[in-house]
N, C-alpha and C positions, 0 to 999 in steps of 0.2 A: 369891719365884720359885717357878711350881709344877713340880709331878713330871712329866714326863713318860713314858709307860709303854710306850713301845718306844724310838726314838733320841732322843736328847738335842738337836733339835732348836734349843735355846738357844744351844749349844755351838757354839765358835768354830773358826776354819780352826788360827788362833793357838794352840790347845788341842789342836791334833789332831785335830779334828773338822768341821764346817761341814755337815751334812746339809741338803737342800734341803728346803724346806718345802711340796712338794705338795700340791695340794687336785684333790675332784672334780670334774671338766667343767672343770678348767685347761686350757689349749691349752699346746703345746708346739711348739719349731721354728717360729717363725711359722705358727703355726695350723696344722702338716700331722698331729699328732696333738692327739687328747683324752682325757685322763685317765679312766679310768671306775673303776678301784681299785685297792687296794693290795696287791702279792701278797708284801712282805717286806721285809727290810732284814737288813744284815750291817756288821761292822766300819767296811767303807769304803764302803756305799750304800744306797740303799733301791731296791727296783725294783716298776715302775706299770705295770697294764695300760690300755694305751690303743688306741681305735681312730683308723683313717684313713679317710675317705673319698675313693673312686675312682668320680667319675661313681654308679650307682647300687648299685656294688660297697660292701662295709664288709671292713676288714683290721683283725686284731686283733694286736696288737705287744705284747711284754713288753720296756719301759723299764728299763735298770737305770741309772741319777743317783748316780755317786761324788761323794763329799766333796770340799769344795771343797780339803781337806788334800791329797788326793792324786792330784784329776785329773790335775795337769800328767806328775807322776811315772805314773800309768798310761795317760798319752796317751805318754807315751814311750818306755815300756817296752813297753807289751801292744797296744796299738794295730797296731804293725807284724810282731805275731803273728796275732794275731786278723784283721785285714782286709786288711791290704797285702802278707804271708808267704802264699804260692801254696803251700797244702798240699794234695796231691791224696789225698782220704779215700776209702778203698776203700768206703765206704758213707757217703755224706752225710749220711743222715738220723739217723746215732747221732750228731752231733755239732750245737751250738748254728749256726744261720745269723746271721751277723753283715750283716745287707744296707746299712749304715752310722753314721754315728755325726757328734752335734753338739754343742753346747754352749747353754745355756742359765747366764743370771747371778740370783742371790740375793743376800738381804741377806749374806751369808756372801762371795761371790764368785761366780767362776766355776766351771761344772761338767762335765765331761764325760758324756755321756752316751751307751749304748749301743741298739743298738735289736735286738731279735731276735726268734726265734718262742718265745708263750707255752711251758711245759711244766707242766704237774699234775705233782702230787706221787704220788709208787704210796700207795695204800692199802695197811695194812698190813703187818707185818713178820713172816715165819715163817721156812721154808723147804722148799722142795720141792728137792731134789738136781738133775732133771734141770734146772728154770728155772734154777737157779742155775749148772750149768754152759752153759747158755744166755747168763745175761747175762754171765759170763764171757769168751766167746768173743768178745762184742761190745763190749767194754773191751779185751782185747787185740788188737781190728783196731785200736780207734782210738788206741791208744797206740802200737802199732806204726807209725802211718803219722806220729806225731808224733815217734816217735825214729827216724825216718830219717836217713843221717846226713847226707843233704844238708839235712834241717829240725833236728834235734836240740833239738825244744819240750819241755820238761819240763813236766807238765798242774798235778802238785802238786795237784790235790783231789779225787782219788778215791777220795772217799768215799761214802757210802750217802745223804747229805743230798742230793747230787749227781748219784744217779742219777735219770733223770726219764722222763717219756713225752711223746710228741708226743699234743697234746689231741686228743680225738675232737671232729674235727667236721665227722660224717657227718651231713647236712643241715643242720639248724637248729642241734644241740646244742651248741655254745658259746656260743650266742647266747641260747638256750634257758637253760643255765644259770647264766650271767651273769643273765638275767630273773626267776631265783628264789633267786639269791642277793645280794640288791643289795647295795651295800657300804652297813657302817655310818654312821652320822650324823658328818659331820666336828664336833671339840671345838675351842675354842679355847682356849688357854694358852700365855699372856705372849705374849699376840697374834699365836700361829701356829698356824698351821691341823694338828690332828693327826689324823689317819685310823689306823684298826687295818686291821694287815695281814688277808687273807683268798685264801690261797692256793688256787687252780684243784684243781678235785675231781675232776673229770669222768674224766679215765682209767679205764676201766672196765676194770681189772684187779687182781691179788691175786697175791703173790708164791705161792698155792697153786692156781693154775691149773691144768689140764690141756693139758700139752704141745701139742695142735691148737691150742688159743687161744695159747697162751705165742708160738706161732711164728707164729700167724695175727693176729693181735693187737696185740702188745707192737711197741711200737717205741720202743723203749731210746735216751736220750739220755746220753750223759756230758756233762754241764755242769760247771760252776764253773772257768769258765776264768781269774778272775779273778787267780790269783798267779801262771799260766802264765810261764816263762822260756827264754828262751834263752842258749847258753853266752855268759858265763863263769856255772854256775851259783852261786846263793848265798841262804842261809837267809834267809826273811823273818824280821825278829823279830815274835811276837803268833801268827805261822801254826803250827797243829799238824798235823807230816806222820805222822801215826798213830802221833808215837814211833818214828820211824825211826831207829834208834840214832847214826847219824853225824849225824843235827842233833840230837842229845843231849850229844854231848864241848865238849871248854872251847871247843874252836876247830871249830864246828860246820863241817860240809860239807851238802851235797847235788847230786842227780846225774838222768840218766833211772834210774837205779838205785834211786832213793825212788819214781818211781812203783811200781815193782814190789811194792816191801815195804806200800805202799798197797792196791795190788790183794789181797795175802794177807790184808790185814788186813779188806779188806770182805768178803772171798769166804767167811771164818770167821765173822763178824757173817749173813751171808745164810743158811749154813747152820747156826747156830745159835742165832741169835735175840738173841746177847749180845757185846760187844766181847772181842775178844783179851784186850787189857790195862785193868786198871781201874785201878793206880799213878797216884796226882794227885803225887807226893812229887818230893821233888830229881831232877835229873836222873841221877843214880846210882841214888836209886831204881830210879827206870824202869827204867835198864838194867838194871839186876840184878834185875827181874819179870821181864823179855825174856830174861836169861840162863837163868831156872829154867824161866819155860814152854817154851821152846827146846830145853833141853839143849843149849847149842851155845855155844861158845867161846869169850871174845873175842879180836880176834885180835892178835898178838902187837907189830904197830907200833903199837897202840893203849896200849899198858902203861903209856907216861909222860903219857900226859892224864890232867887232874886227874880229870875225873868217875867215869874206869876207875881210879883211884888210892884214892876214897872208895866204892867197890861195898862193898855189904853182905856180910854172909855169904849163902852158898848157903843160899835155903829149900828144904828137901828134901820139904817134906812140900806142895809146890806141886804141881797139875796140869800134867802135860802138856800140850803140843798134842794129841797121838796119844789121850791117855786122854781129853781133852774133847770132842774128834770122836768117839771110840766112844760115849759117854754121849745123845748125839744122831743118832747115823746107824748104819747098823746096819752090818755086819763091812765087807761088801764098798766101801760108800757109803765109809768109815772110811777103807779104806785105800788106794782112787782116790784123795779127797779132800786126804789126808794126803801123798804125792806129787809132788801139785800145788802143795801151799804151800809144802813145804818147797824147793822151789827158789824161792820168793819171799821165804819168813821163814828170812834168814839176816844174823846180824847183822852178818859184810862184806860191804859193799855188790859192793865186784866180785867174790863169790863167786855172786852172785844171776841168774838166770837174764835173758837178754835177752827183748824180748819177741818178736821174729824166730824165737828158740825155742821159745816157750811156743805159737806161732802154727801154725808147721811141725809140731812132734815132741812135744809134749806130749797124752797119752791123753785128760787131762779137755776141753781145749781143744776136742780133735777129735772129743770126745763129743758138746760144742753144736755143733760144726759139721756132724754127723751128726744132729740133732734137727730143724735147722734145714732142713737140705736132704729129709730122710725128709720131716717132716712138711708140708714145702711142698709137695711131690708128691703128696699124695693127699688126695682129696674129701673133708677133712673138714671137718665144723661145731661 
């Protein structure tokens, strides 16, 4: 049997797996798309860029093809969040367009399949203070309009993998660079067809922009809707919510309350260039990183879980939150910054701030919100 070096395409529904074996110029949907390349894969799918043809129009779709393990379960669960749940988003364009969804069968089974708009991936990782309270501000619209409490979606992936850009395709340019970046030579092994991914480049931005471009420019998508829930919530197992301490305990929870402690933990990777916590260890571990870079408590109905039962000793000679923002931003940056997360990184969840408040009353919030409206008012290039 040979190796395969991205999904294990061999691999069975029965095993947990059943990945669909796409190839290039395969049609899909009875012929309303064609495959032109591979832009990834993940746990439960891989996802294909393909176009449509409309009369003398071309439309270009990014496919995401779950596993044949867990279509039905995410035809049942996310399906009537995603496309059939009427979420009215204060800005459409930060979030994924879901315009429908079909099924296509493999030697594996049956698959679900999503269809949406392309996004590039941002080039580069740094930080610029103002951009990042920019893309701040445009994570808590869209999470805000998902914990509403007539919708109550938990998004569950808001992470940095996740945040994305609508492609540039001011004239020719996606088609343009689709044309110079063809996809690789399909291989075959154990007679399926295997393509390397080649994610979309084209977004012509850099998280060190200059704020006319950040705000003239960027147009920020939150994606990775794919673990998205509605109440009753509950921990995926395999899904990592950045270490959010209550899907850490024996008897894990989760809430719209993990997305927030999400948000803190991207907004500290955005401005500084490295994750909060780097703990791979037990889940007491973890929490007891999160207790020391924290400094914060845990809290007292927690004392008879086992994981809060096996917590380490206090490392004392651990950084701060407070002291690792100073070492990357300077006094003032520091202590906006610092402010802002600490109503997000707190290790009870219902101590953590709603996002209704972080939207309304929060300085750093209404910092991108004032970037955004300054800079859209005035003739710049």
């Amino acid at each position: 049997m040979g190796s395969f070096p991205e999904e294990p395409l061999s691999r069975s529904a029965a095993d947990g797996f059943g990945y669909f074996p796409a190839d290039i110029n395969q049609t899909l949907d009875e012929g309303t798309y064609t495959i032109i390349r591979k832009l990834g894969w993940g746990p439960r799918s891989s996802t294909w860029l393909a176009w449509e043809k409309d009369g003398d129009d071309t439309w270009y779709w990014a496919i995401q093809i779950f596993t044949a393990a867990v279509s039905k379960e995410v035809e049942a669960k996310l399906l009537p969040i995603l496309i059939e749940r009427d979420i009215n988003f204060s800005d459409p364009s930060a979030v994924p367009i879901f315009p429908e969804s079909f099924r296509e069968t493999s030697i594996h089974g049956e698959h679900l399949c999503l269809v949406m708009k392309p996004t590039p991936k941002v080039n580069g990782l740094g930080y610029r203070f103002m951009s990042s309270s920019f893309t701040t501000k445009v994570i808590v619209e869209v999470l805000d309009d998902l914990h509403e409490e007539e919708v109550g979606v938990m998004h569950a992936g808001v992470r940095l993998e996740n945040l994305k850009l609508r492609p540039n395709t001011f004239g020719n340019n996606l088609q343009t660079h689709i044309g110079e970046n063809p996809p690789a030579n399909t291989q075959i092994i154990d007679g399926l067809p295997v393509v390397h991914s080649q994610p979309l480049t084209n977004g012509k931005v850099r998280w060190n922009d200059p704020m006319p471009k950040v705000v003239d420019c960027w147009q920020l998508v939150l994606a990775g809707f794919g673990h998205a829930q509605g109440a009753p919530y509950t921990p995926e197992s395999g899904v990592d919510y950045s270490s959010a301490p209550e899907t850490l305990l024996e008897n894990p929870t989760c809430g719209l309350s993990t997305d927030i402690w999400m948000l803190g933990c991207l907004i500290f990777e955005l401005l500084t260039g490295s994750p909060l916590l780097t703990s791979t260890g037990t889940p007491s571990e973890r929490l007891g990183e999160i207790r020391d870079v924290l400094q914060n408590c845990i809290p007292g109905h927690w004392l008879g879980d086992a994981t809060v039962q096996a917590l380490p000793k206090e490392n004392t000679s651990m950084q701060s939150l407070e002291q690792r923002l100073k070492q990357n931003l300077t006094e003032d940056e520091a202590s906006t910054a610092y402010r802002f997360l600490h109503k997000c990184l707190i290790i009870d969840p219902a101590a953590r701030a709603w996002s209704e408040y972080l939207l309304l009353e929060d300085q750093w919030v209404e910092e991108g919100q004032q970037c955004s409206c300054g800079f859209k008012h005035m003739n710049l290039n």
